[in-house]
N, C-alpha and C positions, 0 to 999 in steps of 0.2 A: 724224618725218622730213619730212613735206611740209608741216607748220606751221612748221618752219625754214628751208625752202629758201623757202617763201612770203613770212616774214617778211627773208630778204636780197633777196629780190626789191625788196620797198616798201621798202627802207631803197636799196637801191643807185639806185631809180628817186628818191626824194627825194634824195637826193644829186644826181644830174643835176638836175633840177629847181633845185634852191639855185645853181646852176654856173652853169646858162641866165639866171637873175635878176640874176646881177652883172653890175657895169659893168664896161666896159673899165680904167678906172683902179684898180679893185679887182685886177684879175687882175695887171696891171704892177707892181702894189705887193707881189704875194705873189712874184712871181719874184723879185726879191732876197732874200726871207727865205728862200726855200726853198735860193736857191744857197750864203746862211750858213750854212743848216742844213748842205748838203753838206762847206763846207767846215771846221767844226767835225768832222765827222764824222774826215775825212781824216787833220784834224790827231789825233784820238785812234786810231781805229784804222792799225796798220802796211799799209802799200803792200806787199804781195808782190809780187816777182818773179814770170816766167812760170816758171822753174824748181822755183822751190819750191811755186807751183800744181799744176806737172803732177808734183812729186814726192808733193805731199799726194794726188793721183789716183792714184797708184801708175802713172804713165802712163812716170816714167824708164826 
């Protein structure tokens, strides 16, 4: 248990680390793939309604 919570530590703390190194031009460059990635997304999965949200909650 504490050699896996250890090991997401250093993996979460390299990650910032990698984040802090990039350049500005790096990061501007991912924001548009990330917003394709979103809007791929969109176009495959259905938009629900708030209706049929709050009926899958049983909240109707």
């Amino acid at each position: 248990m504490s050699l896996r919570l250890l090991y997401l530590i250093v993996i979460r703390v390299f990650g910032w680390l990698a984040l802090l190194g990039r350049s500005g031009a790096v990061k501007d460059a991912e924001i548009p793939v990330l917003r394709h990635e979103v809007a791929v997304l969109h176009l495959r999965l259905p938009i629900m309604s708030s209706g049929q949200v709050m009926g899958l909650l049983g909240i109707s």
